[in-house]
N, C-alpha and C positions, 0 to 999 in steps of 0.2 A: 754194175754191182747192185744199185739200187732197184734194179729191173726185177729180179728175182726174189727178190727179199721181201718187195709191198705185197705178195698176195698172201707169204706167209703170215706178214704181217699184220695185214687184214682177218686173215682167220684167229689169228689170236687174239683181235680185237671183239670180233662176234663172237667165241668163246668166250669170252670173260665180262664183260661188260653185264652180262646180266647176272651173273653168280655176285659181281661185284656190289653191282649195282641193292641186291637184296641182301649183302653183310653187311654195307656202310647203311642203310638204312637199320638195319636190325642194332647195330651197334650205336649209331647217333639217338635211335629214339630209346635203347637202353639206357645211354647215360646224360642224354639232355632233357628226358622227359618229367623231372619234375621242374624243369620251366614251365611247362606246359601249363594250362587252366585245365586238368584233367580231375573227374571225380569218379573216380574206379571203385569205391565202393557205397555211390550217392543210392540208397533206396528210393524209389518211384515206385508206389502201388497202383500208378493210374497206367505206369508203360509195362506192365507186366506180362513178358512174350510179346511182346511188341516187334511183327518185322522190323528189316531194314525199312529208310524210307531218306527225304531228303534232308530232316533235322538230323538223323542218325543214322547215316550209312550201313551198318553194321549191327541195329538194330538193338533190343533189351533182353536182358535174361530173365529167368524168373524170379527174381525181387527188382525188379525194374533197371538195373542198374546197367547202364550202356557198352556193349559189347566191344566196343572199340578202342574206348580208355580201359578196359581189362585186359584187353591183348598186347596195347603197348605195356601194361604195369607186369606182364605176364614175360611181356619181351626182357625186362630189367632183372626177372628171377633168372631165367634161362643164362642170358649172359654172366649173370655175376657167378653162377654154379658153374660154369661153363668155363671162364675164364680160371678161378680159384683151381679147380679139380684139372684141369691141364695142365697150369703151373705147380701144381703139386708132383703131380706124375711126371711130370719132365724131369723137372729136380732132384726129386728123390730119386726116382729110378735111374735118370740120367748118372747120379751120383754113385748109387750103389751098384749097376752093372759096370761101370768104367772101373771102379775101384776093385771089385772081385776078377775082373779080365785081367788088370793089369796085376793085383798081388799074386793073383793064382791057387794054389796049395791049399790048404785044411781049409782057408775062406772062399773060395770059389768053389769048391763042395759043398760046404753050406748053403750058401747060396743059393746053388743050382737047387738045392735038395726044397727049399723055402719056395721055391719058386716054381718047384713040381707040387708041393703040395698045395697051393693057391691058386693054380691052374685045373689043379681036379676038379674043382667046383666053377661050376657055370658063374661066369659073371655076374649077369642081370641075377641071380637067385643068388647071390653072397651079399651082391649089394643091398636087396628085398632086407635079408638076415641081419646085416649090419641095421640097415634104416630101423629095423622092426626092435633090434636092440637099444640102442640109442636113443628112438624117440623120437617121433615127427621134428621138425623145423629146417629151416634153410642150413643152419652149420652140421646138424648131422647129417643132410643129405651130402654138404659136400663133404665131409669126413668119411662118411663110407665108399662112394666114391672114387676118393681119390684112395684109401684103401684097398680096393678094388686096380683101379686105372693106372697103378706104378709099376705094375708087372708087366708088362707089355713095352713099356717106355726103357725097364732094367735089360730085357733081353735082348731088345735092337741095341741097345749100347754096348752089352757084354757081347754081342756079336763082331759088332763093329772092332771096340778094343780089340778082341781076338785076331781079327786080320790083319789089325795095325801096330802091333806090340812087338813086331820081329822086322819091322821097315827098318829102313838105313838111317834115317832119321833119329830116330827112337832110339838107336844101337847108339850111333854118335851120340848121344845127351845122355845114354847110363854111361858110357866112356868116358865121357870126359867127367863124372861127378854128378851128374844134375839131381837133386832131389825128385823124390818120387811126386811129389803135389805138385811142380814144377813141371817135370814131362807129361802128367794128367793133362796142365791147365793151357800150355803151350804150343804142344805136339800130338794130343790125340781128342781131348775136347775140340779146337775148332773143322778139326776134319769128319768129326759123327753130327755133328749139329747139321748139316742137311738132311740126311734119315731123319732124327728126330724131330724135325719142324714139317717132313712131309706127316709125320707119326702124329704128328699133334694136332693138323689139321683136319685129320679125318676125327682125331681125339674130340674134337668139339661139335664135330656130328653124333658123333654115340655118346655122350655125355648130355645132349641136349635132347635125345630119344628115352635117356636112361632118366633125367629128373620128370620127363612129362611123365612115365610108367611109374616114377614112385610116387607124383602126385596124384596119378590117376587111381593109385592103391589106396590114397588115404594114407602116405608113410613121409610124403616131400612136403612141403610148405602149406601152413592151416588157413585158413580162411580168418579175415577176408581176406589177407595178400593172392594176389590171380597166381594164376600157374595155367599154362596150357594145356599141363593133362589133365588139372584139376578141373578147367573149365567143361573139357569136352568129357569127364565123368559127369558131371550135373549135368549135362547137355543131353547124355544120351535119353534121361526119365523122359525128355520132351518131344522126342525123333520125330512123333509123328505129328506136332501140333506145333513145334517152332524146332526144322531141322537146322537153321543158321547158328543157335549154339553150340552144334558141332561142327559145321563145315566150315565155317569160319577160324577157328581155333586150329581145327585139320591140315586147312591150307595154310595154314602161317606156319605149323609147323613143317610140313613136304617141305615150303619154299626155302624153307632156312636151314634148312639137312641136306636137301638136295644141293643148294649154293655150297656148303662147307665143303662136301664131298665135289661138285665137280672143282673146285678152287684145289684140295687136295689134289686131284689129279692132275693138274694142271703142274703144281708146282712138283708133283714126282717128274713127270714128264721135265719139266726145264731143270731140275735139281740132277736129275741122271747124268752124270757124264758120261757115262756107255754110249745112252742115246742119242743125246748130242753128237758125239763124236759120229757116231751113223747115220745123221741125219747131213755132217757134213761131208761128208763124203757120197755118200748118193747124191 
């Protein structure tokens, strides 16, 4: 038994290992990094576009200030909007699609109807609309947001509910009495919570593409707090005299979307029972 299982097992160890390996980095230096001896907004007018080098890896922007301690203070916006704005959209949405699946009638018409009309409009340009209304700073980027990001979260769950509302299960607990928040929280909340954690994990890749594009507008977080999109907007005036203020900031962001998203697939893939079940039998 254990013959066949070590090279699966091996492969899902070189899968993962590096996706993982650049969350728990992204995450540890978001929330440990004011241990750090970091000065992310120190001005130096003598390192002004200053490459990288061996005092400063990562080299200075154009007010001198070291690119490095900006990209971790840059990592701490991403996550904290990243974190806030998924657990809003799970919640909410997680709440209002289970609850419209399960009451049905005049309220899940509504709903659906809410849920077409928030759908019309493009994401990324409602969010733009929301930020631009609101006002720059880190709480209306994650208010819009997660504005935005609960629609998605409501309809895998009123999906879900829908398949699961006529099980045996569910029949035996309105049978016998069971309150309606009661069969919610019992019998059909813990059986959609795999869909939605595979949902949230891609959620924190497009949530963290969506605050670098509203910093990058001048609409996410103001200076001097870093921001990734904000950095690589000042970055580009310089492209052709110091191009490390964008590629720098570039590559932190690929790595940390790319990691979200392959970690997502990962966990659809082991969360599928279909699959599963076909993988054991092949």
């Amino acid at each position: 038994m254990a013959g066949p299982s070590h090279p699966i097992h091996h492969r899902l160890t070189m899968r993962l290992w590096l996706p993982l390996s650049i969350m728990a980095a992204w995450s540890f230096l978001a929330i440990l990094h004011p241990l750090f001896s970091l000065t992310p907004d120190a001005i130096d007018l003598t390192n002004i576009l200053s490459p990288p080098s061996l005092e400063q890896w990562l080299g200075h922007d154009e007010l001198g200030r070291p690119v490095a301690d900006r990209l971790i203070s840059g990592a701490q916006t991403s996550f904290v909007v990243s974190l806030c704005v998924v657990a809003l959209g799970v919640s909410l949405g997680g709440i209002l699609g289970v609850s419209s699946a399960y009451l049905s009638g005049w309220v899940d018409t509504v709903f659906v109807r809410i849920v077409d009309v928030m759908l019309a409009f493009p994401g990324l340009l409602l969010a733009i609309a929301l930020a631009g209304a609101l006002g720059p700073g880190i709480s209306n980027v994650i208010l819009a947001l997660g504005i935005v990001g609960w629609v998605g979260y409501a309809r895998l769950a009123r999906g879900q509910v829908l398949s699961l509302k006529h099980a045996d299960h569910v029949l035996a607990a309105q049978a016998i009495g069971a309150p309606p928040w009661r069969i919610i929280l019992r019998h059909l909340l813990p059986l959609i919570m795999a869909p939605l954690i595979v949902e949230a994990s891609f959620g924190v890749a497009s949530v963290i593409i969506a605050e670098a594009g509203l910093s990058f507008l001048g609409l996410g977080v103001q200076p001097p707090t870093a921001s990734w999109g904000s950095m690589i907007r000042d970055g580009t005036r310089y492209m052709l005299v110091a191009p490390h203020l964008v590629i720098f900031p570039g590559l932190t962001l690929m790595a940390v979307v790319l990691a979200a998203n392959m970690l997502g697939d990962w966990l659809r893939d082991r969360l599928d029972v279909k699959e599963q079940r076909n993988r054991r039998h092949s």
